[in-house]
Backbone as numpy.savetxt, mean C-alpha at the origin, in Angstrom:
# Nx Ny Nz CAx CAy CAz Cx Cy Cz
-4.34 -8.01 -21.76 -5.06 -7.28 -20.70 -5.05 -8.10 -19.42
-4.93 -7.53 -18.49 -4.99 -8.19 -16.99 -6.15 -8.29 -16.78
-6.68 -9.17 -16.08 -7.75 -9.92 -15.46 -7.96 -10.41 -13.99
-8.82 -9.80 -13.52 -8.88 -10.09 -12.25 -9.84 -10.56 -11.30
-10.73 -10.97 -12.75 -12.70 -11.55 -12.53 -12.29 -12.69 -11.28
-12.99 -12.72 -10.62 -13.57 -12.99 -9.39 -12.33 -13.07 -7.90
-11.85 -12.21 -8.21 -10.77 -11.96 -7.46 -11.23 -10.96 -6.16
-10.77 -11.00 -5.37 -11.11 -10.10 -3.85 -9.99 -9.18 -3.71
-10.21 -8.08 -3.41 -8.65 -7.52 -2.81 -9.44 -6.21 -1.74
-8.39 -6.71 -0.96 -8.26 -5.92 0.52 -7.59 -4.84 0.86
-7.70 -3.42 0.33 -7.02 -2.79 0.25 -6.90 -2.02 1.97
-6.27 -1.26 2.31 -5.95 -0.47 3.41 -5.35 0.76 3.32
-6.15 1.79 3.94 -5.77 3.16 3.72 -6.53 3.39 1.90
-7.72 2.70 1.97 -8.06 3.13 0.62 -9.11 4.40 -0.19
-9.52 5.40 1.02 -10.20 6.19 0.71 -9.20 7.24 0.04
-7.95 7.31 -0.32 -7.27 8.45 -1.00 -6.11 8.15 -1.24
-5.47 8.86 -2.44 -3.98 9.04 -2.95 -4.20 7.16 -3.52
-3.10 6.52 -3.22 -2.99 5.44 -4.18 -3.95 4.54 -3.69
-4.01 4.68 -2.05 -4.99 3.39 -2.19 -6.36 3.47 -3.13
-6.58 4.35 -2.74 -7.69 4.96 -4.07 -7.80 4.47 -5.29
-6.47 5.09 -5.94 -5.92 4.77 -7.55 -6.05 3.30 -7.50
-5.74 2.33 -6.51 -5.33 0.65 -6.57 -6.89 0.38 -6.59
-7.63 0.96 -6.21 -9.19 0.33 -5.87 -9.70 0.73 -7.16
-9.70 1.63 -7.33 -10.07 1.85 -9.09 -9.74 0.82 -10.51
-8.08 1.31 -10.59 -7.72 0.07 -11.30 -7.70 -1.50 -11.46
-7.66 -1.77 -10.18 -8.27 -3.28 -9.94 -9.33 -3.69 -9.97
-10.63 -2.77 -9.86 -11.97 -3.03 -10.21 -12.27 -2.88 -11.58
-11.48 -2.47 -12.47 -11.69 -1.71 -13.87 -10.78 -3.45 -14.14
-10.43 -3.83 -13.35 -9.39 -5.25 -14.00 -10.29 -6.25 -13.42
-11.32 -6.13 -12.71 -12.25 -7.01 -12.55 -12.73 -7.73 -11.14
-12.37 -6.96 -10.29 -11.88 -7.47 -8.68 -12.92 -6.37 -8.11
-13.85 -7.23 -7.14 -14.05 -6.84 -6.03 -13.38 -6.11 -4.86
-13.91 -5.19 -4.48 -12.59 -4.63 -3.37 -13.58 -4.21 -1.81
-12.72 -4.58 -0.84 -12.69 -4.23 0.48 -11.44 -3.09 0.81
-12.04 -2.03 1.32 -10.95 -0.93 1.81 -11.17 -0.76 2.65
-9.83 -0.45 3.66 -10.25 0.37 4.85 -9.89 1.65 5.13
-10.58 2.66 5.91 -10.16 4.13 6.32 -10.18 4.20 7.84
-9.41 5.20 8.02 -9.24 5.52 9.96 -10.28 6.86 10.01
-10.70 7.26 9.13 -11.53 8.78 9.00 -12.15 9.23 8.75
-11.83 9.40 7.35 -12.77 9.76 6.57 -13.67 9.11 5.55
-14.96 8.74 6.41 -16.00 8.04 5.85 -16.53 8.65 4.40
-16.42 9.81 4.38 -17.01 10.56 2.80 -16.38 9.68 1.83
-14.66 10.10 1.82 -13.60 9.32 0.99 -14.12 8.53 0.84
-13.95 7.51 1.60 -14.01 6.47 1.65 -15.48 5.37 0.37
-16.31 6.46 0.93 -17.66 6.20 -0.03 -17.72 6.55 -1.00
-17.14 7.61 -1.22 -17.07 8.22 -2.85 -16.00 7.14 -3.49
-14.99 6.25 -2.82 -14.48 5.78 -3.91 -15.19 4.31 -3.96
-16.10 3.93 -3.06 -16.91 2.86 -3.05 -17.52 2.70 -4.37
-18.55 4.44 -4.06 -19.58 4.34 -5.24 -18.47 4.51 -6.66
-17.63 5.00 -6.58 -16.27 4.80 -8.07 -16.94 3.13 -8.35
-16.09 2.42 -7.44 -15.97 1.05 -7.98 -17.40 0.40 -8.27
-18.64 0.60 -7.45 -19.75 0.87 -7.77 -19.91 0.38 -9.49
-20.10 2.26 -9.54 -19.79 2.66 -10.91 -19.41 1.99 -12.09
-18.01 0.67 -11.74 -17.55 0.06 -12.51 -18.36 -1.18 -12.90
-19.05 -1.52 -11.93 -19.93 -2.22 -11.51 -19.09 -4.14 -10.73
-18.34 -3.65 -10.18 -17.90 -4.25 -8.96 -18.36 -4.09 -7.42
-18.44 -4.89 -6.82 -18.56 -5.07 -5.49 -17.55 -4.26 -4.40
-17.95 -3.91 -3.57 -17.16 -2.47 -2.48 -17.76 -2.60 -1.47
-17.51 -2.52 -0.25 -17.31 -2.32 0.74 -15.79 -1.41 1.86
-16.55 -0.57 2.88 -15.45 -0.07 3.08 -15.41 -0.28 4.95
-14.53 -0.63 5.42 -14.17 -0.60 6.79 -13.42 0.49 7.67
-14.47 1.16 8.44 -13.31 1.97 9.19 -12.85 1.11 10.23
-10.90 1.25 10.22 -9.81 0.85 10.73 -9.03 1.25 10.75
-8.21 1.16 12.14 -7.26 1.66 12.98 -6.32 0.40 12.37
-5.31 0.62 11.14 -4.45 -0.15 11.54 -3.41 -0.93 12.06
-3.11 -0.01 13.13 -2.26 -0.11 14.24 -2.99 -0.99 15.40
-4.53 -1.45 15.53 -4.96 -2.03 16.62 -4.70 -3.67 16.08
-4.86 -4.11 16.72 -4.76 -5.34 16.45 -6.54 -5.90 16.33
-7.31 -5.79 17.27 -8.54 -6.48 17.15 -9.35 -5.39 15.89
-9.15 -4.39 15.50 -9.47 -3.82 14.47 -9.35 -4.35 13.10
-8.21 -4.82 13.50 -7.35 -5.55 12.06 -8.25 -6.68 11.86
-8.30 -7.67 12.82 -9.13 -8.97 12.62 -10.59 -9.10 12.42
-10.95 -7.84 12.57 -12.84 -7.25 12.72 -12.47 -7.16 10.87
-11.62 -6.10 10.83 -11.70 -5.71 9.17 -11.80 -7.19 8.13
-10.65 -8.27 8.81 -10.34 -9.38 8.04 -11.51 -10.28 7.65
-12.02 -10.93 9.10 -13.34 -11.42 9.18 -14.47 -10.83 8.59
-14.77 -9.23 8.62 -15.79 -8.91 7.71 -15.48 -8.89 5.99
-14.38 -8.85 6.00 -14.06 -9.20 4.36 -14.59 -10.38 3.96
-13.93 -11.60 4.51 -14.47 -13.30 4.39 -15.63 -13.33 4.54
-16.16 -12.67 5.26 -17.88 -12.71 5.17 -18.64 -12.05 4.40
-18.37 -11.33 3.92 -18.66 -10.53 2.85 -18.71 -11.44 1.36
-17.45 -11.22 1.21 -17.04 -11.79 -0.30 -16.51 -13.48 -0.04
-16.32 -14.13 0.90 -15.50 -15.66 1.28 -14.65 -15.64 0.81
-13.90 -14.48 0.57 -12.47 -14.81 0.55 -11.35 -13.75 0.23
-10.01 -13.71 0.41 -9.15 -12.68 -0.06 -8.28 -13.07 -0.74
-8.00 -12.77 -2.20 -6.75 -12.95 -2.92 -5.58 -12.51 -2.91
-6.05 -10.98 -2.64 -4.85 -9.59 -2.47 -5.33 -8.56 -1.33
-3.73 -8.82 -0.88 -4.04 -7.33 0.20 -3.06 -6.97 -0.22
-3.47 -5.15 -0.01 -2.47 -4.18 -0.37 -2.18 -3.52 1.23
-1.07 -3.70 1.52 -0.80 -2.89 2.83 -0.22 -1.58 1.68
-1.17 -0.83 2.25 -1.21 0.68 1.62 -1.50 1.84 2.48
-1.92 1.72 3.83 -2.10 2.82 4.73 -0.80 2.92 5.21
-0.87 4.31 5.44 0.98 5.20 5.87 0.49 6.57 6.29
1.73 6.95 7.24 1.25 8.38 7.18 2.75 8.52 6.71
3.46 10.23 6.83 4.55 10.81 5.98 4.77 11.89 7.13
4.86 12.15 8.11 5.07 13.40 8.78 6.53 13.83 9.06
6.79 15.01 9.30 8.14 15.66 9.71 8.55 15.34 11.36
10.32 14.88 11.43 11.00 14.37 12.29 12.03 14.78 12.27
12.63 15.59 13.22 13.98 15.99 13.17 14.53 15.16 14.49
15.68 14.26 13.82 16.59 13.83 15.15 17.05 14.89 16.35
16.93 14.51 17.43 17.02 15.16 18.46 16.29 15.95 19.22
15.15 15.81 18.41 13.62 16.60 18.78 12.43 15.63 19.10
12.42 15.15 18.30 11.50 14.08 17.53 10.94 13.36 18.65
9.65 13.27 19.04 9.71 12.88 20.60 8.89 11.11 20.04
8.80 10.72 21.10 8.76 9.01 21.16 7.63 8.90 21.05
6.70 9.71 21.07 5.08 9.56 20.41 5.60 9.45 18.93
6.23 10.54 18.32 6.07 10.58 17.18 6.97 9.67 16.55
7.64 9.21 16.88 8.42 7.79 16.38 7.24 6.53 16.55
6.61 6.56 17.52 6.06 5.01 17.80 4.69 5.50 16.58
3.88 6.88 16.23 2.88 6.77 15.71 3.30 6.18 14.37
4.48 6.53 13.79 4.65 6.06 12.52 4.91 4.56 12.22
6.08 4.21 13.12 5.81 3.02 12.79 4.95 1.87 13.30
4.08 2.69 14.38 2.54 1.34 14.20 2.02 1.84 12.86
1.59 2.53 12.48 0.57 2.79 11.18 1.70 2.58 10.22
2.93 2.59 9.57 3.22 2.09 8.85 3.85 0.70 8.55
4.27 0.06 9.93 4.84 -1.35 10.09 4.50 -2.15 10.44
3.63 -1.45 11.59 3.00 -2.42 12.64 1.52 -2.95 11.86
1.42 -2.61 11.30 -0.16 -2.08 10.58 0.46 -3.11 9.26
1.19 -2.78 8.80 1.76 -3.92 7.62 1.52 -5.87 7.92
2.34 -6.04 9.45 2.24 -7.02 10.18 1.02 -7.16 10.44
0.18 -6.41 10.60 -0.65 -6.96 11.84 -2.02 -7.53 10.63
-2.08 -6.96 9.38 -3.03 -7.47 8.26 -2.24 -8.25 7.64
-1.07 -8.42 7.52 -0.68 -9.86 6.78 -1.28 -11.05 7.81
-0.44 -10.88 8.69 -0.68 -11.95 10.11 -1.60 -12.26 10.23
-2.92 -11.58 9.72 -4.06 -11.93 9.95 -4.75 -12.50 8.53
-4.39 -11.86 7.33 -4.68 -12.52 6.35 -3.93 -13.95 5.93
-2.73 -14.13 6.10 -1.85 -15.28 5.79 -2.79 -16.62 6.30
-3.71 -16.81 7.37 -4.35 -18.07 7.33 -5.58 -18.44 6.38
-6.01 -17.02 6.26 -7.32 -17.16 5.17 -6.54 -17.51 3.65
-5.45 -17.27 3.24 -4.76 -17.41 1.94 -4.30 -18.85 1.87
-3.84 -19.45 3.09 -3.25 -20.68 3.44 -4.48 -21.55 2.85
-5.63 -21.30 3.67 -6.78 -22.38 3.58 -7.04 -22.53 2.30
-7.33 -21.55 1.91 -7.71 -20.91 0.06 -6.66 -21.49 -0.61
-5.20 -21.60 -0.43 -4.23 -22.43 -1.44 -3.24 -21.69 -2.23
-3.85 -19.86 -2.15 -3.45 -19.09 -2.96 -3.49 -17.54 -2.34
-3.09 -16.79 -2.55 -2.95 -15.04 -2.27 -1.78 -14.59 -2.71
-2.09 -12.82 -2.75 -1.13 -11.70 -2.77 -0.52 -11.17 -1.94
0.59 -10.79 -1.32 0.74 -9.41 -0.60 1.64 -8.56 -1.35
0.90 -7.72 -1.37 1.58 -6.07 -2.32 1.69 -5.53 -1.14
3.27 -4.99 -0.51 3.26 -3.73 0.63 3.80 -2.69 -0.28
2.92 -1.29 0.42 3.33 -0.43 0.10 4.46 0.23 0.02
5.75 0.47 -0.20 7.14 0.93 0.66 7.32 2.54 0.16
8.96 2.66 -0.11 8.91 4.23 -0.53 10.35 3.88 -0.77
10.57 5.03 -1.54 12.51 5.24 -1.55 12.82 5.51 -0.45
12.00 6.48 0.64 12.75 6.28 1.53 13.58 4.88 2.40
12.88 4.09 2.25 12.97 2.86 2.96 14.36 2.14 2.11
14.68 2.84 0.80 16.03 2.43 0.45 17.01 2.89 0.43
16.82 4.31 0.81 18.13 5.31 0.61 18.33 6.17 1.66
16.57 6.11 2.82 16.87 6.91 3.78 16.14 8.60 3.45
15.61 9.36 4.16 15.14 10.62 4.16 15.69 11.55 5.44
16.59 12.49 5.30 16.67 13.36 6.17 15.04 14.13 6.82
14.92 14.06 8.29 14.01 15.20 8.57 12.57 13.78 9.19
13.32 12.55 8.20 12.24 12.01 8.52 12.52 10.57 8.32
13.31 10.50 9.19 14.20 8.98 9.73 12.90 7.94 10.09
11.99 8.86 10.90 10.82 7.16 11.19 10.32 7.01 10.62
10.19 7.41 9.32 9.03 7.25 8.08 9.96 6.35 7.29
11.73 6.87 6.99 12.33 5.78 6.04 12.75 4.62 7.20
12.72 4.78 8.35 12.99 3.57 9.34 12.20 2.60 8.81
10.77 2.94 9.05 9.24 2.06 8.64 9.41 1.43 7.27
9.82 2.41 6.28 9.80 2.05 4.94 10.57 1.07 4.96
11.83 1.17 4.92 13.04 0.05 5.27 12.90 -1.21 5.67
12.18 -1.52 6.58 11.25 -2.64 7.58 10.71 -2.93 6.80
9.47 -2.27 6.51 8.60 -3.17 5.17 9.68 -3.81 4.17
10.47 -3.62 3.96 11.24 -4.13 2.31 11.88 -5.35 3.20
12.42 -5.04 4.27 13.00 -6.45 4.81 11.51 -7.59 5.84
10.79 -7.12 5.37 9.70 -7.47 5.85 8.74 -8.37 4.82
8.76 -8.08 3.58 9.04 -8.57 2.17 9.80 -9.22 1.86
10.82 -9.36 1.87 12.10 -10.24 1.58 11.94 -11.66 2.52
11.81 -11.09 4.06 11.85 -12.28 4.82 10.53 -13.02 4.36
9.02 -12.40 4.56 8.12 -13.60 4.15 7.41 -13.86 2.69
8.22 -13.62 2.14 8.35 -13.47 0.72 8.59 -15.43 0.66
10.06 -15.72 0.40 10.22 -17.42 0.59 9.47 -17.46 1.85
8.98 -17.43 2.94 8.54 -18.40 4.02 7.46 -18.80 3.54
6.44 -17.56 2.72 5.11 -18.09 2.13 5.15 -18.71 0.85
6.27 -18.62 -0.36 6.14 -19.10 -1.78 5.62 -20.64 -1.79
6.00 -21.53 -0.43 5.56 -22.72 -0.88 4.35 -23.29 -0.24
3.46 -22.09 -0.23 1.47 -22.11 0.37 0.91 -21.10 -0.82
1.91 -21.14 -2.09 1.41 -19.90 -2.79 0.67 -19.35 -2.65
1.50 -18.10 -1.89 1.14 -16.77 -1.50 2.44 -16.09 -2.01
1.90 -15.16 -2.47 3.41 -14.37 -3.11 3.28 -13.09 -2.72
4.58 -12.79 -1.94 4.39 -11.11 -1.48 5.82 -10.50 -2.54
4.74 -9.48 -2.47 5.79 -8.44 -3.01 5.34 -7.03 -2.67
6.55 -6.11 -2.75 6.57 -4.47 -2.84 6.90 -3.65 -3.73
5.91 -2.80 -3.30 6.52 -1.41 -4.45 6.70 -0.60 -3.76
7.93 -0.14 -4.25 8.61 1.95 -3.76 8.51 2.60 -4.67
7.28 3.57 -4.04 7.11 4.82 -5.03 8.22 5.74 -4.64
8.39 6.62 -5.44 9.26 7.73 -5.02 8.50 9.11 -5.00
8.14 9.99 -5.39 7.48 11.14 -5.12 6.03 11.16 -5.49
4.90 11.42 -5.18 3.46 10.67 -5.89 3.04 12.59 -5.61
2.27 12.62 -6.17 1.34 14.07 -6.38 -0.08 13.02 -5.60
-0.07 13.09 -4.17 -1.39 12.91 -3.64 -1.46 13.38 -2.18
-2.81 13.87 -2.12 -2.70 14.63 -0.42 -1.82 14.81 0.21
-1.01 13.14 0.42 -0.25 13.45 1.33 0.92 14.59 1.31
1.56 14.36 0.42 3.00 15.29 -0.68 2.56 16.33 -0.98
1.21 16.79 -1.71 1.01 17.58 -2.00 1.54 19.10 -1.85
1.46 19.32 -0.87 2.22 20.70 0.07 3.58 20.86 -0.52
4.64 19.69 -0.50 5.40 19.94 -0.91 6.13 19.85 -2.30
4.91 19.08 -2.89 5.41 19.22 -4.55 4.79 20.28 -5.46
3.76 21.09 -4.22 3.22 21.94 -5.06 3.96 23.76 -4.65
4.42 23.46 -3.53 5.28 24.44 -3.25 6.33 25.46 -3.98
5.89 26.59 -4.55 6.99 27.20 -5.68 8.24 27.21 -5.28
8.66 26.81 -4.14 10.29 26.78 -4.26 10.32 25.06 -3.98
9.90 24.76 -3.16 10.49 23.22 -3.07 9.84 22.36 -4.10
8.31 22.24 -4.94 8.30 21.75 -5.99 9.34 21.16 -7.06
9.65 22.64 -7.76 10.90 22.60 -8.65 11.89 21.87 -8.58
12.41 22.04 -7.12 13.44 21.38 -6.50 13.25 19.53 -6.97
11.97 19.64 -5.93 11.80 17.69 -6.05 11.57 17.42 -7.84
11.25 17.63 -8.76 11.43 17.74 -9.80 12.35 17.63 -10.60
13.35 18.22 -10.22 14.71 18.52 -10.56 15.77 16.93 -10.24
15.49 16.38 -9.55 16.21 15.21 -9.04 15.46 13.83 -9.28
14.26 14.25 -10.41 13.86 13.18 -11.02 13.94 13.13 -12.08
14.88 12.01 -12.53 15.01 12.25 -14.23 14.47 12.47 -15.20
12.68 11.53 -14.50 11.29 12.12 -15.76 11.11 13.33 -15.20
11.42 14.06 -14.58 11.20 15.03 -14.46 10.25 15.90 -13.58
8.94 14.93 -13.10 8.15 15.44 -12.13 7.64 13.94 -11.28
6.89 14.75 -10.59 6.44 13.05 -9.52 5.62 12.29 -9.90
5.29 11.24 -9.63 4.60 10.31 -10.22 2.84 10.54 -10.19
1.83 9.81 -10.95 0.42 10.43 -10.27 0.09 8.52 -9.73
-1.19 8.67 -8.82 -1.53 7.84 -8.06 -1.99 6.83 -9.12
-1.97 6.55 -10.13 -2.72 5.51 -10.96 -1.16 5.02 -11.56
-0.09 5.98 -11.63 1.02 4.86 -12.03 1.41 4.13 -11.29
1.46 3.98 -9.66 1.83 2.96 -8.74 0.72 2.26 -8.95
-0.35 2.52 -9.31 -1.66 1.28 -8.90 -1.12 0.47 -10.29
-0.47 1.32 -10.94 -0.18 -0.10 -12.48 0.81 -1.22 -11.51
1.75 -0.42 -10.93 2.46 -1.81 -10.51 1.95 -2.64 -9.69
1.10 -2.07 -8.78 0.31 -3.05 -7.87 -0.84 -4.15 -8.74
-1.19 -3.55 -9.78 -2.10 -4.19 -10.83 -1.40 -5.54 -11.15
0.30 -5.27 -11.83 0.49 -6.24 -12.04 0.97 -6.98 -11.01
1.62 -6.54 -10.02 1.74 -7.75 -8.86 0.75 -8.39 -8.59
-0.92 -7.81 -8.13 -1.75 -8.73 -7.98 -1.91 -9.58 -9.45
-1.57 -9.68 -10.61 -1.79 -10.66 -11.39 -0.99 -11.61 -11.09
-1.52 -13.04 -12.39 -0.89 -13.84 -12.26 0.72 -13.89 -13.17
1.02 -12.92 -13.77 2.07 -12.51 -14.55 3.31 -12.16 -13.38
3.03 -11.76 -12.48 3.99 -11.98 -11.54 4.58 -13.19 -10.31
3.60 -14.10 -10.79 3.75 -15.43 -10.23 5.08 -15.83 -9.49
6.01 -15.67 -10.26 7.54 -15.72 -10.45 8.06 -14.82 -9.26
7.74 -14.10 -9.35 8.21 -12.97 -8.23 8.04 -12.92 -7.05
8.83 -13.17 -6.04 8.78 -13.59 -4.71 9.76 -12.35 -3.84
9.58 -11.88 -2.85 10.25 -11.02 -2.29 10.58 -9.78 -2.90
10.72 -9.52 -4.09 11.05 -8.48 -5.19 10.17 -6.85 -4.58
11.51 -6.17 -4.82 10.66 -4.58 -4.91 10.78 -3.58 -6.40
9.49 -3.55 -6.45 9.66 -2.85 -7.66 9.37 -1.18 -7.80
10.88 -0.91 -7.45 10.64 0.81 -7.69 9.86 1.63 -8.95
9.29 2.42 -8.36 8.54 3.66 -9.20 8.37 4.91 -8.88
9.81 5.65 -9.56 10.54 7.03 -8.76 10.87 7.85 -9.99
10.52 7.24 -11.00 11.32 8.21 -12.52 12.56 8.39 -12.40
13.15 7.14 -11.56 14.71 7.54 -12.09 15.63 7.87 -10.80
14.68 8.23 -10.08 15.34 9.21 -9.19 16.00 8.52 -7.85
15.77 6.96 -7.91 16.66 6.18 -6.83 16.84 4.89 -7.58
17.62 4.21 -8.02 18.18 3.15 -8.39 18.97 2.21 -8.01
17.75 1.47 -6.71 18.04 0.45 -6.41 16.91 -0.57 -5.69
17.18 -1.43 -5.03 16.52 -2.98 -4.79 16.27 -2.29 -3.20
């Protein structure tokens, strides 16, 4: 069994879909959790009182993670809170539709601050609190897109893409302050965000069809892999992405 007694983790984007699932499972593994939301404060509390429930420690931050002094308000109230962070999950993203040649430069720059910039800007800020401490996680969130590319929606697999080489690069720069980053690419997840389109009677089927298990993943099977990256069973693992797509993209 994984273990994660007196462990901190910092999740982002955690009032729904996986960040959710990651705040659950990691408190059920024994970890305190800090989340943040840009919105919705309800979410956000209902999955507080979840971890609550488990009888772990919660707190939740609303944050913009695209600002920068937002980011460092969130960081600092974590350390003060709990004194310290083991794991952050860069897990806030959005997913919206982009057609090349349309696609206007708002909607390119919104995605990748909230999905890249927003990646950077909570490592950057956590990496000195992990330094001092001797030890930390980084789990980024990624996607298949970010390995194979998505028609319709180039700045979402642009972003994704970035994160994985974003992983790779400070993956060795941090292994010897042990801090170990790593990623996971989900491939299709059944949560808010997707929803629309995996529940859709014609395009459902479809996305289904091009996954070998056969349907999309649910939000508690990516929180397994994030479970075990924040353990110490992944120690070893430095830069590594570990897909979770049922099949349906096979590769690094």
């Amino acid at each position: 069994m994984i273990q994660l007694d007196g462990k901190v983790v910092l999740i982002t984007g955690g009032s729904r879909g996986i960040g959710a699932a990651c705040a659950e499972l990691l408190a059920k593994a024994g970890a305190d959790i800090s989340l943040t939301y840009v919105a919705n404060a309800r979410a956000a509390n209902e999955v507080r009182r979840t971890v609550e429930r488990i009888g772990r420690r919660c707190i939740t931050i609303k944050c913009n993670v695209a600002v920068g002094r937002q980011v460092v308000t969130a960081v600092r109230q974590t350390v003060r809170t709990f004194g310290r962070i083991d794991v952050l999950v860069n897990n806030a993203g959005i997913w919206k539709y982009g057609a090349i040649g349309t696609m206007t430069e708002r909607q390119w720059d919104e995605t990748l601050d909230v999905n890249l910039k927003g990646t950077f800007l909570f490592s950057n800020a956590v990496v000195p609190v992990m330094r001092k401490q001797g030890s930390g996680k980084i789990i980024n969130i990624a996607s298949t897109a970010g390995q194979r590319g998505e028609p319709f929606h180039s700045h979402y697999a642009a972003s994704k893409g970035a994160m994985i080489a974003f992983t790779k690069s400070i993956g060795p720069e941090l292994a010897p302050h042990k801090i170990v980053v790593n990623c996971v690419a989900p491939g299709w997840v059944d949560t808010e965000m997707s929803a629309e389109a995996i529940h859709d009677p014609v395009e459902g089927p479809q996305i289904s069809k091009i996954i070998p298990a056969g349907r999309a993943a649910n939000p508690e099977e990516i929180a397994g892999a994030v479970l075990f990256l924040a353990s110490e069973f992944s120690n070893h693992m430095i830069g590594s992405i570990v897909s979770v797509n049922g099949g349906s993209v096979l590769a690094n």
